[in-house]
N, C-alpha and C positions, 0 to 999 in steps of 0.2 A: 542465340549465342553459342560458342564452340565450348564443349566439354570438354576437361581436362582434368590431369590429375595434379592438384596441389596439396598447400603442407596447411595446417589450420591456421597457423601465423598467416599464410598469404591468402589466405580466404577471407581472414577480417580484414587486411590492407585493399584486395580486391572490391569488398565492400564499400569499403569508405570511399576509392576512387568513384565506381560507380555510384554513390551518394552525395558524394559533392560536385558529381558535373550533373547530376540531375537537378541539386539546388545549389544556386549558385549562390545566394546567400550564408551558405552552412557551412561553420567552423567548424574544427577539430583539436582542439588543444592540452593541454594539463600536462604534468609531469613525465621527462625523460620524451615527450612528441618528437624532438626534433635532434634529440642525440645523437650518438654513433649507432649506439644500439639500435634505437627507436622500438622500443617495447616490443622485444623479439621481435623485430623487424617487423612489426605489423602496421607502423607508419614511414616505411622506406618508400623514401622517392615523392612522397605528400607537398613537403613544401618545395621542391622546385617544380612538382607539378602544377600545385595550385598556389606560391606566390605566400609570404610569410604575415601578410593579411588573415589569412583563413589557418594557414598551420604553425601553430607557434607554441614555444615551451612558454611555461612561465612560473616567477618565486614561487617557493616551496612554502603555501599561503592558503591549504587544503578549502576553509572554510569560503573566503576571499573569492576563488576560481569557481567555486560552486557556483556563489554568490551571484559574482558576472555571467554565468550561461543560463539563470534562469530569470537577471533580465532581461538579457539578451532573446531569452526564448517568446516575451512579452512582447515585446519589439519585432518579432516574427523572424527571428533570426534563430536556430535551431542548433544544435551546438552538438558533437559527440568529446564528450570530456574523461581526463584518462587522470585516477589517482594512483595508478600502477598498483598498488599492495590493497588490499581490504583493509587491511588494517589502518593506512595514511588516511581514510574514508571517514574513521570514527572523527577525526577532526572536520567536519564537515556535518555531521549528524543535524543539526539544529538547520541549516540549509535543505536540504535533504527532507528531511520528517516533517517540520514546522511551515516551510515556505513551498520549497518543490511538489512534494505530496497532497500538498493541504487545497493548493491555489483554485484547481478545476471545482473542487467540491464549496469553498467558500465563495466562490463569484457566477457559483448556479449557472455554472457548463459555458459562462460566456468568455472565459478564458483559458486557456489551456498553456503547460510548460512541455513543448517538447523537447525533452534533452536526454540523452543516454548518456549512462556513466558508467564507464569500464575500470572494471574492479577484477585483481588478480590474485587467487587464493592458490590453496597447497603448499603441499613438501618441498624439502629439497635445497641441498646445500649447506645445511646447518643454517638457515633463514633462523631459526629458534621460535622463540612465543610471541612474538611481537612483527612476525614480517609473513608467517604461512599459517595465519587461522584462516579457516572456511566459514562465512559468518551468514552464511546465505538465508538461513533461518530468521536473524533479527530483520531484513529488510522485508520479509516474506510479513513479518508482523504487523508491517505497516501500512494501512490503505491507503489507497492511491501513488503506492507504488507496484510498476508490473517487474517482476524478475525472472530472469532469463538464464539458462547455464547449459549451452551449448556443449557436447558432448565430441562432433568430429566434424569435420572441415564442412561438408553440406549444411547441415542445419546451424551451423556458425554461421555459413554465408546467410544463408535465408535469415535466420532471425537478428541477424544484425542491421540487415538493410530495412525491414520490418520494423524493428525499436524504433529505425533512426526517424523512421516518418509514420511512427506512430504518435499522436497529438500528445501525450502526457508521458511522464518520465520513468524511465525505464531500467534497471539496474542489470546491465549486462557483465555475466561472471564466468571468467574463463580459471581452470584450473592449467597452472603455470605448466606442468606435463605435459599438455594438449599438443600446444604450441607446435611441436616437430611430425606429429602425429601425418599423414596423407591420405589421401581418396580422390575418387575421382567426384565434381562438383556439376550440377548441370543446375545452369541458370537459368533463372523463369522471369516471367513477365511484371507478375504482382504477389507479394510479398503480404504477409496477415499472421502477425502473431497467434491468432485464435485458431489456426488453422497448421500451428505445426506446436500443439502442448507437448507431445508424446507420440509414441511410434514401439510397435512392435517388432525388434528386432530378431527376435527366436520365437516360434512357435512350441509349444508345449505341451502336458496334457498333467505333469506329475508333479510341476510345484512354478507358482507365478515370483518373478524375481522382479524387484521395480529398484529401480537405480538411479543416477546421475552422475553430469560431469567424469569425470577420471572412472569414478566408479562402474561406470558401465563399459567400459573399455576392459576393468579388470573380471568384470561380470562376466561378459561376452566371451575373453577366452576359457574361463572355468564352463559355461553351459556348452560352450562346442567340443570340449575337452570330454563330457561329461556323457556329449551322445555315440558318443564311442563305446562310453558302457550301457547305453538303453538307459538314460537315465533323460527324459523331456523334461526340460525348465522352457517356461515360458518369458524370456525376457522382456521388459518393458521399459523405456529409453525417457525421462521424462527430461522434459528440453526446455519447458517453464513452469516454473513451479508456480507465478500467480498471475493470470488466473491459469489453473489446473481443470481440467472435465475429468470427471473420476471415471465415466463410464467401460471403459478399454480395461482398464483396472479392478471394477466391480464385473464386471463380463468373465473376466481371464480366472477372478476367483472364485468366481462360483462356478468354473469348471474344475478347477484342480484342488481347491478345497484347502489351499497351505500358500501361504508369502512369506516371503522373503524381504525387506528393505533394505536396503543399503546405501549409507548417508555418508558423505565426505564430515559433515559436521559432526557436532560433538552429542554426545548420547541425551545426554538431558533437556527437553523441551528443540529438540533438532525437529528439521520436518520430517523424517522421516516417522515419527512419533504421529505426524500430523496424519501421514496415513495410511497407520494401522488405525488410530482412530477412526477415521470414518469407517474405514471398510467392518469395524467393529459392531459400529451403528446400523450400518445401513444393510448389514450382510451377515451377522454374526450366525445365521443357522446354518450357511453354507460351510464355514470354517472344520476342517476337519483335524487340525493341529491350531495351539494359538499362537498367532504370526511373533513373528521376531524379526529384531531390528540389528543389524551390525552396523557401528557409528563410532566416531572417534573415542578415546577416555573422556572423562569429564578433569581433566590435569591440562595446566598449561604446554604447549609443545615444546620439548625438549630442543635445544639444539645441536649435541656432541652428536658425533658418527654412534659411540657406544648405547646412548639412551634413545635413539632413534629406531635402533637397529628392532627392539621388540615394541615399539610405540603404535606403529601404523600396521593394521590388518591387512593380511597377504590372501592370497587365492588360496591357501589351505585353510585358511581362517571363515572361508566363503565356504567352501566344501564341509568345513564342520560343522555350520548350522545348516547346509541342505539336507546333509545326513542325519541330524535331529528330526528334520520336519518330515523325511519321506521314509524316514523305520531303516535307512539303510546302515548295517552294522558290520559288513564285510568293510576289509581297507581298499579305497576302491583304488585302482591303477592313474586317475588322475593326483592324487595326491601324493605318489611315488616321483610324476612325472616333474609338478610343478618344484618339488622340494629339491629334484637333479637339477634346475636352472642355474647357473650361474650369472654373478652378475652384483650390482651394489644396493644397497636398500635405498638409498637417498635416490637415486636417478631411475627412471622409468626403465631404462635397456642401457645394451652396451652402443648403441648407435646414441644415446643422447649427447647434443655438444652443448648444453646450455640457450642462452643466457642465467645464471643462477634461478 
């Protein structure tokens, strides 16, 4: 297949095309599928492609739509379902936890729900407490669900087409920023979630950084910003949080001896919490600083431009606890750099055009 460069919006649209002429049985449906918008364009052109059979909106009935795609999934019909917001999701939980998660493990493997749910977290716009929580942690909580939170346009495409035909149901989570985001995408043959947990995207030797989603975007520019001053951070990309292989992780720290975490969710009981613990357990002699976690407040998310503006951690805020972990106390020149940026705190750049 031909390489090229796209935006991570048209990476998942790309996906789903390539997923539903692979099965021709497999919907696509839930909130806002078939709008103007179409969920930052990531289901543009779906239903005149494949016919309003397979792509279709439907009421605002979060529980109800679950409902249908995991009988449907019973029926062998496979479904990628969209509640747009995380949060439109909690109305659905009892489908999801009780029924979706539960089904492969109560009917002793001889049945399976494959259905993907596309779930959209983060800032922005004044969305406020109730439309941009990051909630990735509670669905991590729950077995027999796998969860996914793709990071930039490649590993979007791969593990999306991966979820969709993987046998049990799978909570794929994009942060709403991503979306405009581009790279170039090279397309493969076969697709395995097991086989794209995480990825090293900097090498290091002076302090191990492990990130997600948005976060490692904002990571990425602070660690290349950073070896300008001789300062190696080892960054680490993790691209599913369940199931996770620690190994990349425990390797990375018992070289450089100090981690970093960095969690779009909220500080308390987040996953990122989940791994400093292990690395705790399983590694604690190697640690030469005790690791630290930057993670949202534990306060519902503000929505005015004024209470936003100090709410969410910035790349100087990333800078200040590497400087904790690696004795560094001179001011170093990337924190001069990032704080000269102009630009709005609610939007990623000055090139973002939306959709909210």
């Amino acid at each position: 297949m031909p390489n090229k460069i796209i935006t991570f919006a048209e990476s998942v649209n790309e996906a789903l095309i390539y997923s539903l002429k692979k099965d021709k049985n497999m919907i696509c449906y839930g909130l806002g599928t078939t709008d103007p918008k179409n969920i930052f364009s990531t289901t543009k052109n779906l239903e005149s492609l494949f016919g309003s059979d397979r792509i279709f909106d439907v009421p605002t009935s979060e529980n109800a739509l679950t409902g249908i795609s995991i009988g449907a999934a019973l029926n062998k019909v496979r479904s990628v379902v969209s509640h747009q917001r995380v949060d439109f999701a909690l109305l659905a939980m009892d489908q999801i936890i009780n029924s979706a998660a539960k089904w492969h493990y109560m009917f002793g493997s001889n049945s399976s729900v494959p259905i993907t749910i596309r779930l959209i977290i983060g800032r922005g716009w004044g969305q406020g407490p109730t439309h941009s929580q990051s909630l990735q942690s509670l669905f991590v909580n729950i077995p027999g669900l796998k969860v996914v939170v793709p990071s930039n346009p490649q590993n979007c495409y791969d593990l999306l087409v991966a979820s969709i035909f993987d046998p049990n149901p799978v909570i794929f989570i994009e942060h709403r920023w991503l979306h405009n985001i581009s790279s170039k995408v090279i397309k493969k043959k076969k697709y395995n979630l097991n086989q794209n947990t995480l990825k090293i995207l900097s090498k290091g030797k002076d302090l191990t950084i492990v990130s997600m989603s948005f976060a490692t975007v904002e990571s990425l520019h602070v660690v290349n910003k950073l070896k300008e001053e001789g300062i190696y951070c080892e960054l680490i990309d993790i691209n599913v949080l369940k199931p996770l292989k620690y190994e990349k992780i425990i390797n990375s720290v018992k070289k450089t001896g100090r981690l970093l975490v960095i969690d779009t969710d909220t500080n308390i009981c987040g996953f990122g919490s989940e791994i400093i613990s292990v690395i705790s357990q399983k590694i604690f002699k190697y640690l030469k600083k005790s690791p630290i976690k930057l993670a949202m407040p534990d306060v519902p998310v503000p929505t005015s431009y004024g209470l936003t503006k100090d709410f969410y951690y910035s790349k100087n805020e990333i800078i200040k606890k590497i400087k904790i972990l690696i004795d560094c106390k001179k001011i170093l020149l990337a924190e001069s750099f990032f704080k000269k940026q102009k630009g709005f705190h609610d939007v990623p750049g000055t090139w973002f055009n939306g959709p909210f």
